[in-house]
N, C-alpha and C positions, 0 to 999 in steps of 0.2 A: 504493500500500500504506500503510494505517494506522500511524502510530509506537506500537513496544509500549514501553512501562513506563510509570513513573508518578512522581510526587517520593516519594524515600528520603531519611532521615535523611543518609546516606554523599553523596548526590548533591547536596543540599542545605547539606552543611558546605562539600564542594568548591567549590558557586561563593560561598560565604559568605566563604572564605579569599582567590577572586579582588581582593577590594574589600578585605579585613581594615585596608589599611594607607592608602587611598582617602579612607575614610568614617569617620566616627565613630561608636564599638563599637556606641552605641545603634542602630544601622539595623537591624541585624538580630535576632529576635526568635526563640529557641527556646523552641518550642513544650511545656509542660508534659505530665507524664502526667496522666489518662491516656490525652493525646493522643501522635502519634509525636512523636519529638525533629526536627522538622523542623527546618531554617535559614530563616525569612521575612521576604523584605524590610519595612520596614516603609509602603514605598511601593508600590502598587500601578499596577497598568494597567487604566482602566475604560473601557470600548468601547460605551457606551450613546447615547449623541447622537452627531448628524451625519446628512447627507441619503445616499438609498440612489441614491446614482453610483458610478462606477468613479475617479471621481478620492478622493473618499473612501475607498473599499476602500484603492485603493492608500496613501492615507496611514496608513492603518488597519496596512497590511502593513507599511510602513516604519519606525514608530513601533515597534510590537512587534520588530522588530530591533536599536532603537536601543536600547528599555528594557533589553532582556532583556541587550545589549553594555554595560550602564552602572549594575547593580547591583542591579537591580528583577526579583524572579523569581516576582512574581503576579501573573497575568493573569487576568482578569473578562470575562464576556461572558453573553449569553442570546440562546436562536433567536428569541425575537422582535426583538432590538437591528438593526433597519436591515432589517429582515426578512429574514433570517437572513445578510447579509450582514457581519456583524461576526466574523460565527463562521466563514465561510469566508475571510476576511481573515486572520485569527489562521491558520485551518489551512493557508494557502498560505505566511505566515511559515515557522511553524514547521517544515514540511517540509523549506524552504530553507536554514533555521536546522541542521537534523539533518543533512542533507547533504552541507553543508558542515561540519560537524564544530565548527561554533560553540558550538552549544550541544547538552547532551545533556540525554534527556526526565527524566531524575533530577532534575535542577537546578532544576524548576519548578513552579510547583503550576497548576495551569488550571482554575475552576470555571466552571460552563456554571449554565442554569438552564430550567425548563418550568413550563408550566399557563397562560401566554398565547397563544393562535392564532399563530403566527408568520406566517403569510404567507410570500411565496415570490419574496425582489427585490423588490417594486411591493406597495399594499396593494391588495384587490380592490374593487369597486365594493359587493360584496354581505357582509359578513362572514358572516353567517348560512347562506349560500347555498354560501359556500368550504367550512366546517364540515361543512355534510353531505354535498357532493362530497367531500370528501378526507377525511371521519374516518367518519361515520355509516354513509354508504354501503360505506368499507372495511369495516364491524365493526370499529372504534377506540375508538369512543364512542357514546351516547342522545342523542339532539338534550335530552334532561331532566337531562343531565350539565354542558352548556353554560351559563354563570352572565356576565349584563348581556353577554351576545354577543360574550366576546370570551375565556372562562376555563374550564377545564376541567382536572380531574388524576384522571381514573377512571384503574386501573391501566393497564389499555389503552392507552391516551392517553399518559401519561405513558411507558412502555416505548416507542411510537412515536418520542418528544421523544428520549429519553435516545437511541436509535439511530440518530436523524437529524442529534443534533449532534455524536457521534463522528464520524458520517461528512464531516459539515462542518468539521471541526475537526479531519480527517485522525486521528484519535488511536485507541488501542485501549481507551484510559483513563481516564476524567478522575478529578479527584482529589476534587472537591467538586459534587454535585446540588444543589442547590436549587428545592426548589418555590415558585413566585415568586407571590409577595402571594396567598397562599392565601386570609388573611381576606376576600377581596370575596368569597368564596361563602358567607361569615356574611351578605352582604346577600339574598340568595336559597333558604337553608336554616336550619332550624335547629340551634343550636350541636349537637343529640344525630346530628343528621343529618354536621355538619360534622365531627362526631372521628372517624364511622363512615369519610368518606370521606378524611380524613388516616390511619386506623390503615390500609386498603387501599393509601392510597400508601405509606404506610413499604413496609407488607410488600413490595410491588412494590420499592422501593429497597433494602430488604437482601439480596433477591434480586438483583439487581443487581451488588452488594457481592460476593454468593457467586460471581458468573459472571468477576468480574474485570472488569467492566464501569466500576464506578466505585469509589473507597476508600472515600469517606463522600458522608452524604447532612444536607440542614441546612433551612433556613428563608428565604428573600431577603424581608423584609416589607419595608413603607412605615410604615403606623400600628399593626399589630398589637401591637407590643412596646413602643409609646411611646400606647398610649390610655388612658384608666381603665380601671379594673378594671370601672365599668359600664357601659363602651360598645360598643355590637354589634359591631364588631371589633374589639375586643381579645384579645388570644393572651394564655395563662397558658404558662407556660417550663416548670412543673412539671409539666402537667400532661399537655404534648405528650412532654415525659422519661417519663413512663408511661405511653405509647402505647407508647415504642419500648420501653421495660422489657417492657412484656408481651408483648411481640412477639419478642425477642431476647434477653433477660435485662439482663446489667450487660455484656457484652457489647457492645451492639449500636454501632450507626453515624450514630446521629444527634448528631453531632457541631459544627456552625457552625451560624453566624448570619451573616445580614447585615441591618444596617438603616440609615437615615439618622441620619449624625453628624456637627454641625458647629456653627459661631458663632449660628448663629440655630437649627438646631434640636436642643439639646442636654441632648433631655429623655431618651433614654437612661443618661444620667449621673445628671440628677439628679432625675426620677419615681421613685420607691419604689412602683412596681404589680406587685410581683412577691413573690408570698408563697413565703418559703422558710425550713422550721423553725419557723415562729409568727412571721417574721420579717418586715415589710416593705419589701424594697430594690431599689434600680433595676437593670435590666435587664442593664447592662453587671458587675455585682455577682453578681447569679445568675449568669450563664453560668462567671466567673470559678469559683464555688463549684461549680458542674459539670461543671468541665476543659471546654468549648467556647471555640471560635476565633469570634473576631467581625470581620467588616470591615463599614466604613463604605462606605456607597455617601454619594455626594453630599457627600464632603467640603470639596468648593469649590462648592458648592450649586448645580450647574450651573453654574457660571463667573459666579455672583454677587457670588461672594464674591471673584476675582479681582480685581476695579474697587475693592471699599470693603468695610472692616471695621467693627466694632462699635468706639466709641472705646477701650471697657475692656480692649482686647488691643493697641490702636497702638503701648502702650508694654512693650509684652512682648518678649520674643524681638527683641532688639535688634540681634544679628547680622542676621537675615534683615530687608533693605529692604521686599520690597514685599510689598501685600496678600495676594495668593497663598501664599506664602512661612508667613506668618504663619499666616494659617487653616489651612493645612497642619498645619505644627506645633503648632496646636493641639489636633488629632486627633492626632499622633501619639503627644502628651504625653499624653492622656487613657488614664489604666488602663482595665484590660480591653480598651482596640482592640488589636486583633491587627495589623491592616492598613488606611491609608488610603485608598480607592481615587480613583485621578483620575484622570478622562476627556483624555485626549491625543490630537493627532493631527500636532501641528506641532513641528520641533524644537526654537524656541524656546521653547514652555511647559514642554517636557521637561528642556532644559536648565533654566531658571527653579526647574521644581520639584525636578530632582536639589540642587540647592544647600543646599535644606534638610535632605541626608544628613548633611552637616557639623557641623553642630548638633548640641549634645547635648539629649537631650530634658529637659522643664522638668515632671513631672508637680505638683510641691509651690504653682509658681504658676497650673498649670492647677486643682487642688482650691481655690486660696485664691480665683479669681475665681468658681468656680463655686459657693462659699458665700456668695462678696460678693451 
């Protein structure tokens, strides 16, 4: 049986209060209106690399135990992460998690994400060939919906996604959709073509929204929010806000973001490609002016950033020793992220990066390097 709820303000101060006296006050972030008053870690759990075995699941399930027992209440995942093996990892946790009476589904927030083929355990031999066995052939999708053979978010499609990774993820809920790196089907349509079929997927997600299926629904990019303003994918923030405006009114549910943020790519902060008012400012600046939540994906750049830093941050954050530590909290200190996400699966990096709760965050010399 599915666990019913979802993260509430009330369930989310609760386990906020568990750590209060643990962590340093900055860990936890209430969420502005006019989003909910959530409680959010400011460290998250990212579930995106690693090989699709069972020795991975299982560390996958482990980890998710340990975070969610050590102050961390955002979990990250998508059906294609490990082919869909990530997500049923988290949904065998979490089950065990409820259970046991560890943790209750209030206290967490769980985004999921759709619009990449996921595959099924193993990837196929044929992608193109899975697509029309399992989507075309059901009536899911047009083999002309399918974009560089591997991307697809017609309503269809996406309702399939959003119902196969509740069911993966054991849940009745999730808290945040995201349709993930939407912009590669600017490489196969045209932008008039491409809002027609993000205004379809909204509608498909506020519907959603009405069934109790998800709270909100957001964006997971790569380059879309961090390219020029003249390049084929490039996403305008304003302009997708008035898809879901016309759609739902002031209302409506599109709500987050995620995109890459970190020492080396951290042009979210400081590109100005986001016209808002007559105004031109970076990305993480809109969303702020929008009430949107933002998490970083790839805050340790794939574990890049683990091994070696940029010299102009070695001398920062002098509490935390190692590289890790650092880049971390340089996300963290950066206004506007809502949430850092970092890919875990072994105690030791968990421990490593819990230490950076301690810390208070440094945003004045995060702004002064990113002027330097």
């Amino acid at each position: 049986m599915n666990i019913v709820g979802f993260a509430t303000p009330e369930g989310t101060q609760k386990y906020r209060d568990k750590f209060q006296k643990k962590m340093h006050p900055d860990h936890f972030r209430k969420l502005a209106s006019p989003l909910p008053p959530l409680f959010l870690s400011s460290l998250g759990l990212g579930t995106y690399l690693g090989e699709a075995d069972t020795e991975t699941d299982q560390r996958v399930e482990k980890i998710v135990q340990e975070a969610t027992a050590n102050g961390i209440n955002v979990i990250d995942t998508a059906i294609n992460y490990r082919f869909q093996r990530s997500e049923r990892a988290i949904g065998k946790a979490l089950t065990y998690l409820s259970s046991q009476g560890k943790i209750r589904r209030e206290e967490i927030l769980i985004s999921t994400k759709g619009g990449f083929l996921p595959f099924d355990q193993h990837p196929p031999q044929d992608p193109v060939a899975y697509f029309r066995k399992n989507f075309v052939e059901q009536g899911l999708a047009f083999e002309e919906e399918l974009v560089e053979e591997c991307h697809c978010m017609s309503p269809r499609y996406i309702q399939n996604q959003i119902d196969t990774s509740l069911a993966n993820l054991q849940l009745k809920t999730a808290d945040i959709y995201y349709l993930h790196n939407p912009e590669i089907q600017l490489s196969a349509i045209s932008r008039s073509q491409f809002y027609k079929r993000i205004e379809s997927a909204f509608k498909q997600l506020e519907e959603n929204v009405e069934r109790g299926k998800i709270q909100y629904y957001g964006l997971a990019t790569w380059n879309g929010f961090r390219a020029n303003p003249k390049s084929q994918d490039y996403l305008s923030l304003m302009e997708l806000i008035q898809i879901a405006k016309d759609l739902a009114g002031e209302n409506h549910h599109f709500k987050a973001l995620e995109l890459p943020y970190n020492l080396i790519l951290p042009e979210a902060s400081v590109h100005r490609n986001q016209e808002l008012n007559g105004l031109w400012i970076s990305i993480l600046g809109a969303a702020k002016s929008l009430g949107m939540m933002v998490m970083s994906s790839a805050s340790l750049f794939q574990g890049r950033l683990s091994q070696a830093i940029p010299h102009s941050i070695q001398e920062l954050f002098d509490t935390l020793p190692t590289p890790a530590q650092k880049a971390i909290q340089f996300v963290r200190s950066t206004p506007g992220i809502t949430v850092a996400l970092v890919g875990m699966k072994l105690h030791e990096h968990l421990k490593e990066n819990l230490e950076t709760l301690h810390a208070p965050l440094e945003p004045k010399s995060i702004l002064k390097l990113l002027e330097s």
